[in-house]
N, C-alpha and C positions, 0 to 999 in steps of 0.2 A: 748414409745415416747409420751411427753410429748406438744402437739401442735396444735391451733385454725386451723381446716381446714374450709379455706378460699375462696372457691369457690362461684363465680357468673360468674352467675346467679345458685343458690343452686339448686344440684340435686334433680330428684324425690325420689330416695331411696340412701342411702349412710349407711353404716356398718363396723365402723374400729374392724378387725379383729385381732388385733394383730401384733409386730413387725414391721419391718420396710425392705425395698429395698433399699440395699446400691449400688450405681453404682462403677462401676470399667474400668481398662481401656480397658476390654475385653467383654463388649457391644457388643450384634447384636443384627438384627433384621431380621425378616421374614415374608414373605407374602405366606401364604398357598395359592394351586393351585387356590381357588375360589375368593379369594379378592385380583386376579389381581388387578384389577379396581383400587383397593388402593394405588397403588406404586406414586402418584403422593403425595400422603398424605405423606406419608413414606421418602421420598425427604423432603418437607417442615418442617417435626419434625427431621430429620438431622440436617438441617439447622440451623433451631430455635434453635439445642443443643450447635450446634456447634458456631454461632454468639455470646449467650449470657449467652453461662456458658463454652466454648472456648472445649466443651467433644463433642469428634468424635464415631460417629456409624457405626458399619459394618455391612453391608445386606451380612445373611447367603445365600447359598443355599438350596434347599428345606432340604436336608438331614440331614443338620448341628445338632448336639446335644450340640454345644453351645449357641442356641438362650436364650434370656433373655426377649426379648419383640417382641410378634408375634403378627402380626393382621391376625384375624379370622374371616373367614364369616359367618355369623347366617342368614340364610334366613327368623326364627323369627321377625328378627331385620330390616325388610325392611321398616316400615313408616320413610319416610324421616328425618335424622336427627339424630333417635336411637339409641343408642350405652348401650354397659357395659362395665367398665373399673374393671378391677382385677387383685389387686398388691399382689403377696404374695412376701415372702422372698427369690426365686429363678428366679420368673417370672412376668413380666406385660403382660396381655392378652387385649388387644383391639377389640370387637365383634362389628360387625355392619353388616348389610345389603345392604346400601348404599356408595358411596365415602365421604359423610356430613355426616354422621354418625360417620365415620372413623375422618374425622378432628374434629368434636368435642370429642370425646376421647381425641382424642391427646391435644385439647385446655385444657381439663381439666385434664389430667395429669400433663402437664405446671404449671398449677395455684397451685399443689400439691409442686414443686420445695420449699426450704427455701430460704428466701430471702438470707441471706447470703452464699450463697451456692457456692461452690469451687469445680474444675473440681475434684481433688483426694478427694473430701469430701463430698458427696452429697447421700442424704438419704429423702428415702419419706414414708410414714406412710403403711403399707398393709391394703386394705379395697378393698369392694365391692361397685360399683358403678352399678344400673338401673336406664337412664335416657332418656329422650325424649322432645321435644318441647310443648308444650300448642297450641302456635298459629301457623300458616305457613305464616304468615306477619312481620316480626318483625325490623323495620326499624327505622332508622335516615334521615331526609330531611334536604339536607344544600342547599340553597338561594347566588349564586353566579353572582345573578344579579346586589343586590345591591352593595354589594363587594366584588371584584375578587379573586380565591384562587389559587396557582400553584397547579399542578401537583403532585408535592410530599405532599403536604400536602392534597390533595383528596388521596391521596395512603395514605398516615398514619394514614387520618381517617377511608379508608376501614382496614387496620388491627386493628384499635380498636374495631372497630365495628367486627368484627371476632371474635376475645378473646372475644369478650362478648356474642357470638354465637348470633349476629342479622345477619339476610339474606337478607335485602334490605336497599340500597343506593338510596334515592329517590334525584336525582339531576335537580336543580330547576337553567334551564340554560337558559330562558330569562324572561324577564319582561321591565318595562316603561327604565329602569335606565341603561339597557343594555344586548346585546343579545351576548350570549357566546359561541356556537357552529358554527362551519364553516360551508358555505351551497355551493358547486362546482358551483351549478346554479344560484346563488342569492348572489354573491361575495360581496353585497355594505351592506347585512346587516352585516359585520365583520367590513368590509373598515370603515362604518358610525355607523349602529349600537352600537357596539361594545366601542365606546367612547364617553365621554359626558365632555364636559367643566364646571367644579364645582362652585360654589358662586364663590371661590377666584382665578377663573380665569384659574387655572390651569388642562390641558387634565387628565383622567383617565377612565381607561378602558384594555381591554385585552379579550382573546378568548381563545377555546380550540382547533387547530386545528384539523381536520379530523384523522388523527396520531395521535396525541393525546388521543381522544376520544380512540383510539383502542386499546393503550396501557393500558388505565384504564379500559378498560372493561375488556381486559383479565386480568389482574391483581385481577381485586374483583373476576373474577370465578374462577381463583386457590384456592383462600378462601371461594369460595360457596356463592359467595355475586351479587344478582342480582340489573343491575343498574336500576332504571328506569327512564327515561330521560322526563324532562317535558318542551312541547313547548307552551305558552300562548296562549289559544283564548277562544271567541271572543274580550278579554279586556287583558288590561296591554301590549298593542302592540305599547306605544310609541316610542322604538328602533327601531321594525320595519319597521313602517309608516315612522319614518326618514329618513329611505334609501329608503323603497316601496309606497310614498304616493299616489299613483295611489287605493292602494286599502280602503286605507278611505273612509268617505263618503264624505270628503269634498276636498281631493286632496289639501290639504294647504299644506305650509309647515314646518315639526314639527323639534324639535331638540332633541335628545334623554335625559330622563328626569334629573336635578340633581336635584331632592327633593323628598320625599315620597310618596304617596296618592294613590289616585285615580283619575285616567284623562277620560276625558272628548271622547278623541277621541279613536276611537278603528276598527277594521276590518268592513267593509260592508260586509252583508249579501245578499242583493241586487244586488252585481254587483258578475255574476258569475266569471270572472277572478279572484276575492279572492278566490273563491276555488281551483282553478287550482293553484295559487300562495303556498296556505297552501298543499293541497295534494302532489306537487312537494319536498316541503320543508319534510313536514313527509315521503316520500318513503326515502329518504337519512337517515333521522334522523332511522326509521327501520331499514335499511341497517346498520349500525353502533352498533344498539343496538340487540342484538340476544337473549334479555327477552321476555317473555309472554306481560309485558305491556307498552304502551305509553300513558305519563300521557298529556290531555289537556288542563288542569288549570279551564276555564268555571267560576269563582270564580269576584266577585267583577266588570261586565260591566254594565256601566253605558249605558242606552238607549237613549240618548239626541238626537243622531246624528241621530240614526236610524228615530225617530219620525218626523225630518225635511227632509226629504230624497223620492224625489219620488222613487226611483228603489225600495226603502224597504218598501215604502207605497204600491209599485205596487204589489210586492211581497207577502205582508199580503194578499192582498186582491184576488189574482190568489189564493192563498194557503187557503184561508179562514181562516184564524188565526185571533183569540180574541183579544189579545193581544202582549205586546212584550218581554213576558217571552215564547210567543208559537213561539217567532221567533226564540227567544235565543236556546229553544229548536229543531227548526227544523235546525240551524246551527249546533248545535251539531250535531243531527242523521245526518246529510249529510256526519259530519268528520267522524262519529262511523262507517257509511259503509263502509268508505274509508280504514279508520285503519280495520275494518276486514279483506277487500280485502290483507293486507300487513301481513295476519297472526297474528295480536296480539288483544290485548281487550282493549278499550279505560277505563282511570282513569280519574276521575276528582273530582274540590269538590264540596261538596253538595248542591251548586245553579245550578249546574246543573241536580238537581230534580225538581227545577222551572221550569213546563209546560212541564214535565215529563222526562225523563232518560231514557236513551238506557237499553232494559232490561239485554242486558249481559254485561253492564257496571260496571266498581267496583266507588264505592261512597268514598269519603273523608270526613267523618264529621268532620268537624272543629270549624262547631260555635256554637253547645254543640250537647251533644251524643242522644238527640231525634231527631236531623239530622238521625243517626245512625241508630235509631230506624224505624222511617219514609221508610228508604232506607232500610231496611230487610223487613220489611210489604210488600215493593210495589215489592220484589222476588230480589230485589239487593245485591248482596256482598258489605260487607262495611270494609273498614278501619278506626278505630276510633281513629282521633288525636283530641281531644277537646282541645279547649283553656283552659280550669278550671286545665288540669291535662299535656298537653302535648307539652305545646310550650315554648322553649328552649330560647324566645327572651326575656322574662318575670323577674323581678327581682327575684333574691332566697333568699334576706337578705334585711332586712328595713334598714341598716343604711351601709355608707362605699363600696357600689358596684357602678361599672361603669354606665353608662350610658346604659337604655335600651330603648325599646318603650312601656314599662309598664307594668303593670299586677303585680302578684304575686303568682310566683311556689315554694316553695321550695322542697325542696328533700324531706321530708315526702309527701308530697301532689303527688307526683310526683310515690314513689311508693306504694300509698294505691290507684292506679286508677286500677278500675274493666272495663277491655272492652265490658265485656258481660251486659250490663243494667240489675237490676229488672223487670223493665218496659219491655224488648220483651220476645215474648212469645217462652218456650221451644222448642216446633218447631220450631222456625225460629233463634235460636242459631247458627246454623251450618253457617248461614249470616254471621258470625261478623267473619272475616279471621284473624283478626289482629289488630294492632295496629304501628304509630309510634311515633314520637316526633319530632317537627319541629324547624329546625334552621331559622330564618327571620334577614339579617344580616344591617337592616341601619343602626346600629349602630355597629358593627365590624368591627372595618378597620385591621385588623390582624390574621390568624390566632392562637396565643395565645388566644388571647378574644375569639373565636371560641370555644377552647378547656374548658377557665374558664365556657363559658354559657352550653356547653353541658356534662358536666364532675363535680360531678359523676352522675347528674341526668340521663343521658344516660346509667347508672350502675343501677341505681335503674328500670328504665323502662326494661332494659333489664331481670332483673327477674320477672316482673309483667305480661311479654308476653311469658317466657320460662317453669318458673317454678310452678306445679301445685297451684293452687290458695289456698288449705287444710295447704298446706306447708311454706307458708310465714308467717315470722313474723318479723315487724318491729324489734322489741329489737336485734334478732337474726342478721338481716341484718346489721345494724349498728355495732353489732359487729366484723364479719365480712369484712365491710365495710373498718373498721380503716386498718386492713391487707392488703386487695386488694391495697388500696390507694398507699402501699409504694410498690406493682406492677407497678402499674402508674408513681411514681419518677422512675423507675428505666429504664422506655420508653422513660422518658421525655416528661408528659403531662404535661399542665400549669392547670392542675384541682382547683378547688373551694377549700380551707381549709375548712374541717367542722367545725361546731360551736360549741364553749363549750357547 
């Protein structure tokens, strides 16, 4: 068999071995006694067979001697994720350790299918596949503050994001321009919050209900995709202040934003009811999210308000704090114990190293990777999403693209980014978790444009964080590349055409 295998994020070891696995209409499958655990996988690659090449699978019994494709447990195979996939001409064998192990097998047998492929006509190459993850961070951040995205299409980005074996949905559900989660206690930040009257006059806005939320959360864990949910503080709290202006410092009254920036007003620190107000709101928002982390934001507050403000002058000055980056920071630590208390670890980005970090806090470098660096010296875990290599809002071609808010990524740049710096030091490697790539949507009023900004760069990141870094080669990817692509028409993603 004569044929480009096409797999991304590319395995660590792959070996075509000869011949081919022709399917027929007497398929099974089996789950030996030890990888119960797997039958939820084993359902989902039914399914996936069945939806989109219309071929049905029979789950043997243990005994059966007609299986054709078993999943097997390797207790080898336990670091999260791990798998060996082995096609010969009688049998595909699926090894893993864990249930994510088992679905990526499966995602990368999928990727093995021909594109043209026909239920009585379907043939995949025999090889050996040893594979595993690089990072344990491997994420997309979509921004549905600035504009709103249904339901199904947060579900159809969690299954891209799947097929490309990334395991975190970093969902960025409020800010100035609107706050997008339902709060039981706090009904007026959906009622107010939640919509804003545009230049031309016209309401927009929307939310995610409480059900809602519930139903996407389980949805990305049957695919092994953890969400993390991010609520703004101490800044970009203009939606909220609009329904809760009691806890400003100035009790005005604000409207929830319709333009970009940075504003001026933001949560008191000073007045302890803002914390009772935020703590109340994250115990719900915990309750919903049953990930390790909640992410805080901490990113871009301006101090103005604080500086005119007796309760926050009082405050410095009970607290004996220097400055108002040591306030900024003692807001933080006061939420980071709070968020301990509820079981998870606080995330934020990397201005919340300004006048120090919670030390079991994970860091966001975002506004370049000696943030990154910084926040592994000082014993912090980081996630590195740099503007230079990882932000999805950025244009990808000088001439002919829509409208962005600037910058310039394109898909090469995008997958030659190293998470690991030169610059820290080997001992302190084990810091850097991960990486994502951020969606920032003022200028996306569509999911399609959603899909053009993050597609295929979101292909190209996804092997920069999966596949061992020995193993990449641009030329290779690109070739590659072109294959996967007519994967994506065949989902119906609105992806970027590549360049001659």
């Amino acid at each position: 068999m004569s044929r480009l295998i096409s797999i991304i994020p590319v395995p660590a070891k792959l070996e075509l071995t000869g011949g081919e696995f022709l399917f027929s209409g007497s398929i099974t499958t089996r789950i030996d006694h030890a990888s119960g655990f797997a039958k939820g996988v084993v359902n989902w690659l039914c399914d996936q067979l069945k939806n989109n090449y219309r071929f049905s699978l029979m789950q043997a019994d243990s005994n059966s001697d007609a299986v054709l494709i078993e999943f097997l447990h390797d207790p080898s195979l336990s670091a999260e994720g791990s798998y060996n996939l082995n096609v010969a001409d009688k049998i595909i064998a699926l090894k893993a350790g864990t249930a994510a192990g088992f679905f990526y097998a499966a995602q990368t047998l999928l990727q093995l299918f021909p594109l043209n492929a026909k239920s009585d006509n379907i043939s995949i190459p025999c090889l050996k596949i040893s594979d595993y993850p690089r990072f344990r961070w491997r994420g997309i951040h979509l921004d549905v503050s600035r504009h709103f995205f249904p339901v199904d299409f947060i579900k159809k980005l969690i299954d891209l994001l799947a097929f490309h074996k990334m395991n975190i949905f970093h969902w960025h559900l409020t800010d100035d321009q609107g706050w997008r989660i339902e709060i039981n206690k706090y009904p007026r930040l959906t009622e107010i919050g939640a919509w804003r009257i545009e230049p031309d006059g016209k309401r927009y806005g929307g939310f995610y209900t409480q059900s809602d939320i519930r139903e996407v959360v389980e949805y990305a864990r049957r695919r092994f995709i953890t969400i993390v949910p991010e609520i703004e503080l101490p800044g970009h709290a203009t939606a909220a202040l609009a329904a809760y202006p009691e806890y400003s410092c100035t009790s005005g009254q604000f409207k929830v934003a319709n333009t970009w920036g940075v504003f001026d007003d933001v949560y008191c620190p000073g007045n302890d009811k803002t914390f009772l107000f935020l703590e109340n709101i994250l115990a719900e928002v915990a309750e919903l999210f049953p990930g390790k982390y909640l992410h805080i934001g901490g990113d871009e507050c301006p101090k103005v308000r604080w500086q005119n403000h007796d309760l926050c002058q009082q405050l410095m000055k009970r607290s004996g704090l220097h400055d108002y980056d040591d306030l900024q920071a003692l807001f933080i630590a006061r939420i980071a114990r709070h968020i301990n208390s509820l079981g998870k670890s606080l995330v934020g980005w990397d201005e919340i190293l300004d006048g120090g970090a919670p030390q079991d806090a994970v860091i966001m470098a975002w506004r370049n990777a000696a943030k990154g660096v910084e926040a592994a010296q000082a014993g912090n875990d980081v996630v590195m999403t740099p503007m230079t290599h990882c932000y999805f809002d950025h244009y990808q071609g000088k001439v002919n693209e829509p409208k962005a808010i600037g910058g310039f990524t394109p898909l090469n740049v995008v997958y030659e980014f190293e998470p690991v710096p030169d610059s820290l030091a080997n001992d302190l490697h084990h810091h850097i978790i991960g990486a994502q790539g951020n969606i920032w949507t003022e200028y996306m009023h569509t999911s399609d444009h959603v899909e053009y900004m993050a597609f295929p760069r979101a292909c190209a990141l996804a092997e920069a964080l999966w596949s061992p870094q020995t193993i990449r080669s641009w030329p290779g990817f690109q070739d590659r590349l072109r294959e996967h692509l007519k994967r994506l028409d065949r989902i119906g993603v609105n992806y970027r055409k590549l360049s001659d």
